[in-house]
C-alpha positions as CSV (number, residue, x, y, z in Angstrom):
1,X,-44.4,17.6,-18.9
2,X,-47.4,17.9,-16.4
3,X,-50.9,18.4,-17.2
4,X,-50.9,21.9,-16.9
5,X,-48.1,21.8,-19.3
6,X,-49.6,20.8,-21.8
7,X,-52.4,23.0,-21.2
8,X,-50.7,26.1,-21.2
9,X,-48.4,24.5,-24.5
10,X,-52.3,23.5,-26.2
11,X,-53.5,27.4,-25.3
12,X,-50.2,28.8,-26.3
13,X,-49.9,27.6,-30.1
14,X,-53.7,28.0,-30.3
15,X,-53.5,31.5,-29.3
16,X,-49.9,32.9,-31.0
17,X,-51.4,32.0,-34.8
18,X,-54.7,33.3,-34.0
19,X,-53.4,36.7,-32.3
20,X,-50.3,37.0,-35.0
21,X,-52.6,35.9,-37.8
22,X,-55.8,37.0,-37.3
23,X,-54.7,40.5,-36.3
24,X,-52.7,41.5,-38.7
25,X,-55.2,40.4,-41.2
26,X,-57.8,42.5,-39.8
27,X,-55.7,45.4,-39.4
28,X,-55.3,44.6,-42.9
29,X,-59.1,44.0,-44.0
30,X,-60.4,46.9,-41.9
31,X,-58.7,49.3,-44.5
32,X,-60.9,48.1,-47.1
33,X,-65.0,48.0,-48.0
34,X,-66.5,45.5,-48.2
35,X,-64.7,43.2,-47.0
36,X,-63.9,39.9,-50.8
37,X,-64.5,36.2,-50.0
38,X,-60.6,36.4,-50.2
39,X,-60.1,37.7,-46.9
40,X,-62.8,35.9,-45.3
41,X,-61.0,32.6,-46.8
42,X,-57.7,33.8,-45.4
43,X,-59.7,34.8,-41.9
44,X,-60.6,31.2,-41.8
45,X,-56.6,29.5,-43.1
46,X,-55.8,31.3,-39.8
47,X,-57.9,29.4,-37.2
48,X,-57.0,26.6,-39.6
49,X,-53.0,27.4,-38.2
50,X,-54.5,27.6,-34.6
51,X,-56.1,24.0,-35.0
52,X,-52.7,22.7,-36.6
53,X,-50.6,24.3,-33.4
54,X,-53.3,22.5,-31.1
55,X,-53.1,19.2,-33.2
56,X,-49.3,19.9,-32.8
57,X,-49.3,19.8,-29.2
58,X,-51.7,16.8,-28.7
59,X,-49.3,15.0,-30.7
60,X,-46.1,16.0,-28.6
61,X,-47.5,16.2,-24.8
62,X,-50.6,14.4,-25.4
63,X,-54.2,15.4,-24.0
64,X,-55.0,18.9,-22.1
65,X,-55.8,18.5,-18.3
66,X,-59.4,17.2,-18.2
67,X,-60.7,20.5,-17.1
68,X,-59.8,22.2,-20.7
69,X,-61.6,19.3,-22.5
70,X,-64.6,18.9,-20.6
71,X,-65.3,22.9,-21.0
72,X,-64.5,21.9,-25.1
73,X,-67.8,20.6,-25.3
74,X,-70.2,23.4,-24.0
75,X,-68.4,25.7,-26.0
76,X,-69.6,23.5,-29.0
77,X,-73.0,23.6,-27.6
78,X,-73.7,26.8,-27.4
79,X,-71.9,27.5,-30.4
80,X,-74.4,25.2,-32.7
81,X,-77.5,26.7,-31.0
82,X,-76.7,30.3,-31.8
């Protein structure tokens, strides 16, 4: 598989748990107030998924082009200074 393969394969099993999951269990949280530490737990199992799919995929088609991982690291940047 090419690099934009397994790009597109790392982005696509990130993104179907976290749209699937995460979705429905908003739709689901939204009906209630406030919101338990139960549902925040489950929030959080969900990225969990996302992280297993991309784990997944480095394991099968190895790394993401070099594009995809160099912009992994001001993501984390900017995430830790907010």
């Amino acid at each position: 598989m090419g690099s934009s393969g397994v790009t597109a394969d790392t982005q696509t099993r990130f993104f179907g748990a976290i749209f699937v999951g995460y979705g429905a269990v908003w739709i689901w949280a939204a009906r209630r107030s406030p919101i338990s530490a139960v549902v925040i737990r489950w929030l959080a199992g969900i990225f969990l998924l996302g992280a297993i799919g991309r784990f997944i995929s480095l394991a099968v088609y190895g790394w993401p082009h070099w594009f995809q991982i160099a912009l992994t690291g001001p993501r984390q940047r900017t995430t830790r200074n907010t």
